[in-house]
Backbone bond lengths (Angstrom), bond angles and torsions (degrees), N, CA, C in turn:
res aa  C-N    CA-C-N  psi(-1)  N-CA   C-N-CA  omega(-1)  CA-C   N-CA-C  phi
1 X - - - 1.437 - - 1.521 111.60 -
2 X 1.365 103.52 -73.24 2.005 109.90 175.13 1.340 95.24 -89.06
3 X 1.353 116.47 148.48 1.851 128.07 151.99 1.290 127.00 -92.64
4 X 1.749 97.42 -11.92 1.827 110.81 176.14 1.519 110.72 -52.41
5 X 1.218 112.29 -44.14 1.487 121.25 -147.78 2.135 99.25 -63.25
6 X 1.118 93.01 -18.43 1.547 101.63 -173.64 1.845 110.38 -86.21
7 X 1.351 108.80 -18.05 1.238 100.86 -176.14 1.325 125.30 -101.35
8 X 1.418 124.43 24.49 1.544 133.26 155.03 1.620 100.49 -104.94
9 X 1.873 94.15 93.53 1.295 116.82 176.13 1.758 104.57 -83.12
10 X 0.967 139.31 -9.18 1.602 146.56 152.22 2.160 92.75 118.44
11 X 1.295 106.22 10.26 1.886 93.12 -149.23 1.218 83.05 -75.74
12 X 1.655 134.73 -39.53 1.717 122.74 -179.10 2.149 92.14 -32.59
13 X 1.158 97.88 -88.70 1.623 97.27 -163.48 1.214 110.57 -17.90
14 X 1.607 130.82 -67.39 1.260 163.89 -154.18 1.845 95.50 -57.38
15 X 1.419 112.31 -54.53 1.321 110.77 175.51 2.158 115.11 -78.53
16 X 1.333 110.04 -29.39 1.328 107.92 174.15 1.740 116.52 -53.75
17 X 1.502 102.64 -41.85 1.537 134.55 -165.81 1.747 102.36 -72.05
18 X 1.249 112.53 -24.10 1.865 118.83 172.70 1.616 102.50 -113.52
19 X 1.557 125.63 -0.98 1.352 116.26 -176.25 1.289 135.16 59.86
20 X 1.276 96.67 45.05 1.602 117.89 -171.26 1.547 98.98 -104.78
21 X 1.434 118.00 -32.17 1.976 110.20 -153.13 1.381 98.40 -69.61
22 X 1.249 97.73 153.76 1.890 109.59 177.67 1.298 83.56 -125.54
23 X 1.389 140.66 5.44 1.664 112.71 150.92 1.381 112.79 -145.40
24 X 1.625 108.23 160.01 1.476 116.03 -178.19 1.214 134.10 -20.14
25 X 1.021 135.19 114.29 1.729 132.05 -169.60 1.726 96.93 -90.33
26 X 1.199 101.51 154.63 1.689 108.54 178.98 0.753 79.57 -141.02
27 X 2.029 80.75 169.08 1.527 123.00 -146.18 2.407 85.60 -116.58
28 X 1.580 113.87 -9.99 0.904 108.30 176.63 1.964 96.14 -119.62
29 X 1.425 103.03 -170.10 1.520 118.91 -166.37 1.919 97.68 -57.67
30 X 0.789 128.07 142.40 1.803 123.05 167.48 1.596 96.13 -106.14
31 X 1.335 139.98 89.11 1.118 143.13 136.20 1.508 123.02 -30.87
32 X 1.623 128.62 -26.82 1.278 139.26 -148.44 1.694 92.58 -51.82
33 X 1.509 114.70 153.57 1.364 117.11 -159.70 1.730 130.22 35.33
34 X 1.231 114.61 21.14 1.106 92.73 144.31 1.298 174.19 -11.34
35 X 1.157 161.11 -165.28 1.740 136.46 133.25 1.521 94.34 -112.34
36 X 1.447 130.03 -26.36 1.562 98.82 179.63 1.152 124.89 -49.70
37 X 1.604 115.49 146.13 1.868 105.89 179.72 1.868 83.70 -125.23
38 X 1.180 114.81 99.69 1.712 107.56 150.77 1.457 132.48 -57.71
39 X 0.775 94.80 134.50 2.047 101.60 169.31 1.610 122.51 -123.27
40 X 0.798 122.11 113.97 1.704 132.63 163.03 1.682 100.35 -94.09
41 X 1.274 94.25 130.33 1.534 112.31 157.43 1.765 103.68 -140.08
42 X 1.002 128.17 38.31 1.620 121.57 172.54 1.205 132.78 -109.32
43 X 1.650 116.77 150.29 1.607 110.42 -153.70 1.550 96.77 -88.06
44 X 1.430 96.94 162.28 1.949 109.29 -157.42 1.642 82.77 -111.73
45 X 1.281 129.18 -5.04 1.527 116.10 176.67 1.306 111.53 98.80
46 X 1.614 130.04 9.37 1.273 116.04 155.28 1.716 114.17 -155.01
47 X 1.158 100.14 -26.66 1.861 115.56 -163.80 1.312 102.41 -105.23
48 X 1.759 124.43 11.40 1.360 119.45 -176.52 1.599 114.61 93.44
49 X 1.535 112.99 -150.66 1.343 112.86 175.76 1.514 133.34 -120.66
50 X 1.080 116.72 133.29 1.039 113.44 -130.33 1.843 95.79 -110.26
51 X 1.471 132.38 137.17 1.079 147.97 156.30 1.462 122.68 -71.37
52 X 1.403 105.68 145.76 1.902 107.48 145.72 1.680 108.98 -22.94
53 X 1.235 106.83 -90.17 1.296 144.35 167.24 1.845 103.96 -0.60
54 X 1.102 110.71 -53.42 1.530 114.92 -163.04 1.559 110.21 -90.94
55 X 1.467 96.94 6.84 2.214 109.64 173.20 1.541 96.66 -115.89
56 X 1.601 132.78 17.62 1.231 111.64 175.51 1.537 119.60 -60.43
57 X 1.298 113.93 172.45 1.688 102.68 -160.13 1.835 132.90 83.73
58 X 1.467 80.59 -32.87 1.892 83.26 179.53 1.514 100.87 -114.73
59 X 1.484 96.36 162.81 1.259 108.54 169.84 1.530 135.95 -79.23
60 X 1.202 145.66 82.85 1.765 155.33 -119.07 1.419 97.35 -79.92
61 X 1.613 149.07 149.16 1.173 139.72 174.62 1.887 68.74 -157.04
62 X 1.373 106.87 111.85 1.524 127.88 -169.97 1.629 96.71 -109.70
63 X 1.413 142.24 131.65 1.326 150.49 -179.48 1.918 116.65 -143.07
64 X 1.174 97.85 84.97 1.831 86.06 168.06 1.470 110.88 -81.72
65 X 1.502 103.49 137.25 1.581 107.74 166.22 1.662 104.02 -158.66
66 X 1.188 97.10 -146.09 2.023 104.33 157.96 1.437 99.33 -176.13
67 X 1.695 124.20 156.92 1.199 138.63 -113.82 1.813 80.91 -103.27
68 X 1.449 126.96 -23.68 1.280 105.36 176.64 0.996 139.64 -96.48
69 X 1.646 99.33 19.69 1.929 112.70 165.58 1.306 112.12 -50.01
70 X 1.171 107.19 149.71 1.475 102.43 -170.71 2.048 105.89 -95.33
71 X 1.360 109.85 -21.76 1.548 121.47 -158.04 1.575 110.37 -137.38
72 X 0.958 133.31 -53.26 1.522 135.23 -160.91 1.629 100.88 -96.51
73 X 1.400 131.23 -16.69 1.214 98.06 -166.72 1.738 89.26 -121.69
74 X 1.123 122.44 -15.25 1.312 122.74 165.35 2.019 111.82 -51.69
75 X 1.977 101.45 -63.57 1.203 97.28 171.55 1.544 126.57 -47.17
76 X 1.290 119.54 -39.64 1.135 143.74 -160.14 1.554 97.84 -50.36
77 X 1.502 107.11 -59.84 1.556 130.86 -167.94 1.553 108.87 -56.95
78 X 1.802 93.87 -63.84 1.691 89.54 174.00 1.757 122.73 -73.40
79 X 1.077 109.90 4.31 1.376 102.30 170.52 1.294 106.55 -76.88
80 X 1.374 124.03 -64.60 2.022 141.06 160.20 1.567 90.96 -7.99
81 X 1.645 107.28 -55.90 1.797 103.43 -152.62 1.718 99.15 -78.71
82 X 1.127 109.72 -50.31 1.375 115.38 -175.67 1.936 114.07 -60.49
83 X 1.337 124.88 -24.00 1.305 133.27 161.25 1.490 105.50 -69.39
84 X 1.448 137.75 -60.89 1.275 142.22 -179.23 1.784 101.16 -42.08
85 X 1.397 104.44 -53.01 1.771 94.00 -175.20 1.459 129.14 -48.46
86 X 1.857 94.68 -36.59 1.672 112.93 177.80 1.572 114.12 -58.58
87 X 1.247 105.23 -19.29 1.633 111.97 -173.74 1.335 115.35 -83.06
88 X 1.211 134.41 145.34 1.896 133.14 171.00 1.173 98.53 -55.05
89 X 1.350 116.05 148.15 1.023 134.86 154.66 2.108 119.07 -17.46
90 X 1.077 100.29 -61.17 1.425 111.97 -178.52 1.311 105.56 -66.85
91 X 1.195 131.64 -50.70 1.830 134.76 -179.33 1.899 97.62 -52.80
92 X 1.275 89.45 -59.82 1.716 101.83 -174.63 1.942 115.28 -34.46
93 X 1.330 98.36 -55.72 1.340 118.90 173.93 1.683 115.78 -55.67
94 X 1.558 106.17 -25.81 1.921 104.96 169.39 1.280 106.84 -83.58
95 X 1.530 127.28 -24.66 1.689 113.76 -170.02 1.356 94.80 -71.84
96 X 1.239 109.82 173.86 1.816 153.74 166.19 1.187 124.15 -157.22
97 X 0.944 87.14 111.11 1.856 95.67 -175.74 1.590 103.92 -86.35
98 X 1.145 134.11 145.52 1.706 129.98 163.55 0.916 106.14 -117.17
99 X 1.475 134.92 158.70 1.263 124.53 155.96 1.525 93.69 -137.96
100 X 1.762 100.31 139.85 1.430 122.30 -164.58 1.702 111.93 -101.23
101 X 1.133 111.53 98.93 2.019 98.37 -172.02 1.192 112.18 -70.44
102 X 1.417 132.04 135.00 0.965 147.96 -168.21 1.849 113.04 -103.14
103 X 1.376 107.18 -4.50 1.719 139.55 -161.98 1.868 98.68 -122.76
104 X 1.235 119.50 29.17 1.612 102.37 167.23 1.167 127.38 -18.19
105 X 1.873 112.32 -57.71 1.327 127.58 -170.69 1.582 101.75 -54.37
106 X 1.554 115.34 -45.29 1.927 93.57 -165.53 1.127 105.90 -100.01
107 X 1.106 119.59 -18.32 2.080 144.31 -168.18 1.235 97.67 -67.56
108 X 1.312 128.53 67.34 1.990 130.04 153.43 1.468 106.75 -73.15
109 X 1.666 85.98 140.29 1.186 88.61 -170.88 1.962 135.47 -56.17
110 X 1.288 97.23 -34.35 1.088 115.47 147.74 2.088 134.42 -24.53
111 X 1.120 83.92 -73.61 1.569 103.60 146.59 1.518 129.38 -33.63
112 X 1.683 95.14 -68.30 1.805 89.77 172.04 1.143 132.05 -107.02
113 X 1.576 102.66 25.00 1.652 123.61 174.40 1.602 90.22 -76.92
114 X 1.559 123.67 -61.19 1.820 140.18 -157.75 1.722 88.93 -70.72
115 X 1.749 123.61 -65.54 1.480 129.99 155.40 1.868 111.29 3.63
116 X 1.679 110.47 -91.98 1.084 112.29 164.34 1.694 160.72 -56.51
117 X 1.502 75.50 -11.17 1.752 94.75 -170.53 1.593 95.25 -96.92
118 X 1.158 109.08 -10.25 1.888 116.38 -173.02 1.313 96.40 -66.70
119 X 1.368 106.59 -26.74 1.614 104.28 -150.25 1.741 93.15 -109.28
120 X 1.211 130.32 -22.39 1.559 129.56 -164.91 1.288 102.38 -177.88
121 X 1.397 123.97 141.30 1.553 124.13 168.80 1.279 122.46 -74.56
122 X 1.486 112.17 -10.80 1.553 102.77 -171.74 1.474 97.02 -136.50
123 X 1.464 118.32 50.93 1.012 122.57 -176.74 1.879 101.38 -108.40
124 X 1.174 122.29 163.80 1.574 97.87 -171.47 2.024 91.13 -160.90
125 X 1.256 97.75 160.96 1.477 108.38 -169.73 1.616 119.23 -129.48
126 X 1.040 106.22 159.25 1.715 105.50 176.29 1.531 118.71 -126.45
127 X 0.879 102.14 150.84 1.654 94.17 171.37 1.321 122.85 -150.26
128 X 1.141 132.13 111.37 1.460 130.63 -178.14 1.351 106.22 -92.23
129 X 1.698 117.86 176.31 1.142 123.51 158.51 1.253 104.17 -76.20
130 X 1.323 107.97 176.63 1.950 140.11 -156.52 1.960 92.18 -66.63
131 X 1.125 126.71 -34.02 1.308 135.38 -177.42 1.507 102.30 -85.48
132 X 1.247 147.50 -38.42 1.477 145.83 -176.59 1.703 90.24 -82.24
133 X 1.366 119.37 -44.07 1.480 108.61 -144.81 1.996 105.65 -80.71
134 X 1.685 106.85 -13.04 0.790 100.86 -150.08 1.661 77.95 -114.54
135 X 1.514 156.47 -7.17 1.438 122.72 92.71 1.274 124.90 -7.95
136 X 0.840 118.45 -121.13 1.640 111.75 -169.40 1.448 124.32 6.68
137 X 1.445 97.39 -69.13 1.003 87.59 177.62 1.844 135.24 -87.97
138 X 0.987 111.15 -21.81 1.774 118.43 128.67 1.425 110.30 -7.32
139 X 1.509 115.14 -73.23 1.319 116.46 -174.00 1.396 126.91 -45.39
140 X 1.263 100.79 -50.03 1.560 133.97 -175.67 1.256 119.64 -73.68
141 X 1.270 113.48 -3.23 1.613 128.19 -166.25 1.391 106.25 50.34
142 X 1.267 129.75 55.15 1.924 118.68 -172.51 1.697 87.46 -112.68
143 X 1.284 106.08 139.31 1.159 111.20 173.74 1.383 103.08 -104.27
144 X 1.364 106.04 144.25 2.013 113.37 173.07 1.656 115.95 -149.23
145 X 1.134 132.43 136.65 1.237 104.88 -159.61 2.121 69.05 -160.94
146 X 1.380 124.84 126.79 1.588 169.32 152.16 1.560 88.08 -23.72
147 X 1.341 131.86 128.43 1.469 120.46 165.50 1.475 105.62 -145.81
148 X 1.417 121.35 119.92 1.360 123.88 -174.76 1.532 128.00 -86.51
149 X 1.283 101.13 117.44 1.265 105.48 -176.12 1.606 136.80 -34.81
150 X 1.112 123.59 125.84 1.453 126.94 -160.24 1.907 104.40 -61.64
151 X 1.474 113.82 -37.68 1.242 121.34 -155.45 1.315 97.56 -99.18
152 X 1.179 115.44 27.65 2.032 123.58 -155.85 1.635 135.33 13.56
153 X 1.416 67.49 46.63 2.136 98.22 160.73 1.076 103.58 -68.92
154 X 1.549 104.94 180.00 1.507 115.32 158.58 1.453 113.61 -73.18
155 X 1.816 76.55 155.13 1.938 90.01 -163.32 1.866 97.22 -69.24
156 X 1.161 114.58 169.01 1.346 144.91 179.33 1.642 106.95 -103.19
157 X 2.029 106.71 166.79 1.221 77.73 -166.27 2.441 68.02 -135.72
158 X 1.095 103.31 129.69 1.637 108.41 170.33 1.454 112.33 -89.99
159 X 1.165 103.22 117.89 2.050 102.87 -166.93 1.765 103.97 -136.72
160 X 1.074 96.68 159.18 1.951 101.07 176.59 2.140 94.90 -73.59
161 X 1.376 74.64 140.68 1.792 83.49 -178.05 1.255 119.60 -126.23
162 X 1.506 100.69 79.87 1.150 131.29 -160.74 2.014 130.37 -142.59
163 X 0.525 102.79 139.21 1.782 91.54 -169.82 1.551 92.31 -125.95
164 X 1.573 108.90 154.47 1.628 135.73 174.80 1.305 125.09 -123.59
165 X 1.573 109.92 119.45 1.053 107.72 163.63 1.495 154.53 -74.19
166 X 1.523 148.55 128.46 1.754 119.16 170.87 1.248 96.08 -131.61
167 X 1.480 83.26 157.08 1.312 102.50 -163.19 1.957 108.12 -83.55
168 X 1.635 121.61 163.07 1.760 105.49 -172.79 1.204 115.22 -58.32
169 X 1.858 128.58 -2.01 1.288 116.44 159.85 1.117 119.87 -91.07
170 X 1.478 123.88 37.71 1.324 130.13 168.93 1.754 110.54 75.74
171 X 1.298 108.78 -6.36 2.084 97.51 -173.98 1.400 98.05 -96.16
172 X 1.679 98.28 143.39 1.091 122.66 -178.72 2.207 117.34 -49.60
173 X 1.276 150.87 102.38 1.149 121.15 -164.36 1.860 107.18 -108.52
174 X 1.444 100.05 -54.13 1.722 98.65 -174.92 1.759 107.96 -129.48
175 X 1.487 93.01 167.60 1.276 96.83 -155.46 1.581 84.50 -136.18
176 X 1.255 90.38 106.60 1.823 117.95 175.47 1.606 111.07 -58.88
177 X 1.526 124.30 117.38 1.446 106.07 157.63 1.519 115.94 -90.71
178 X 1.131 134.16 170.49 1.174 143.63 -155.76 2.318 94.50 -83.67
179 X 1.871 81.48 149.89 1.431 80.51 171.87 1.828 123.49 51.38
180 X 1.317 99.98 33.96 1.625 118.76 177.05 1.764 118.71 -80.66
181 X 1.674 111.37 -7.74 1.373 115.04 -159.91 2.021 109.09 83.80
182 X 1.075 85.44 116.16 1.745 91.91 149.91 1.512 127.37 -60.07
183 X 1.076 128.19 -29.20 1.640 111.26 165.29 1.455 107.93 -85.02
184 X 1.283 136.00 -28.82 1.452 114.53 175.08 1.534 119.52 -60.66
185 X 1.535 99.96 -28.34 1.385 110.37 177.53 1.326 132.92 -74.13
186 X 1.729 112.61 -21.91 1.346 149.80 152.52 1.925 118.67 -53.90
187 X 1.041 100.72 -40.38 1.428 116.34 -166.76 1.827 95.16 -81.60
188 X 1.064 101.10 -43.23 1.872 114.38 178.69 1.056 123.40 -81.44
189 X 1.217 115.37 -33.18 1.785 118.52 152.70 1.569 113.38 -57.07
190 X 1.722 111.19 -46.93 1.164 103.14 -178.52 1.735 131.38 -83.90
191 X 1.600 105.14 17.90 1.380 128.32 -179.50 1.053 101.33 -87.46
192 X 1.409 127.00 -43.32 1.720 143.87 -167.06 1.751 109.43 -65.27
């Protein structure tokens, strides 16, 4: 499904541990140079659509999900919020968290305006239609794929559970797995 998961070969540690690294070691995946290139082009619900590009300066904490997960994207959120607190004031003020809906159809905006703000006040969301969203996430390598409920509920939605980082010059650097702790995630924001 993902190919990320293979590329924290451990050698960052391995070189910190003999005092060789000339850059920050994390406590999550370091993707930095990569070949993925992500793209967002989706509207946030009032100012149009919104890019990478238009958060330069801050620090990116990128999340696809949709608001009726029951487990991974709820934790996901308050972990983001609960890492942001660990940070000074001033660090705090570079993150941005996004969160990307992967649920157009039930995801009003409305919804994941109250959704996001539950979790942080200056946390903010996008949402495209089924054709932008499924770019996006394309880009991002996130896999998501609609799953109908056995008991003929509403359908479910199976997604990579995972969040991305970039750094305020806009490049993509680490790639969060789910349920990592808020201070490791704190400590790596505050490396950036």
């Amino acid at each position: 499904m993902l190919s990320l998961g293979a590329c924290d070969s451990g050698q960052q540690t391995s070189q910190a541990a003999q005092g060789k690294s000339a850059k920050a070691v994390f406590h999550h995946t370091d993707i930095t140079g990569s070949s993925l290139q992500p793209i967002l082009n989706l509207p946030d619900g009032g100012s149009g659509l919104r890019q990478i590009a238009d958060f330069r300066g801050k620090i990116l904490l990128i999340f696809f999900g949709f608001t009726q997960c029951p487990d991974v994207c709820p934790t996901t959120l308050q972990e983001a919020a609960e890492a942001i607190k660990l940070l000074s004031a001033e660090q705090a003020a570079r993150v941005q968290v996004i969160f990307v809906t992967l649920d157009p159809d039930r995801d009003r905006p409305e919804l994941l305006d109250a959704y996001v703000k539950a979790f942080h006040p200056n946390f903010v969301w996008l949402r495209g239609d089924e054709e932008q969203t499924r770019a996006a996430a394309k880009s991002f390598r996130v896999f998501y794929d609609k799953v109908a409920s056995k008991s003929g509920g509403p359908y479910s939605i199976d997604h990579t559970a995972a969040s991305f980082v970039f750094d305020p010059e806009g490049r993509l650097r680490l790639y969060v797995r789910h349920a990592q702790g808020s201070k490791a995630l704190a400590e790596d924001l505050a490396r950036l």
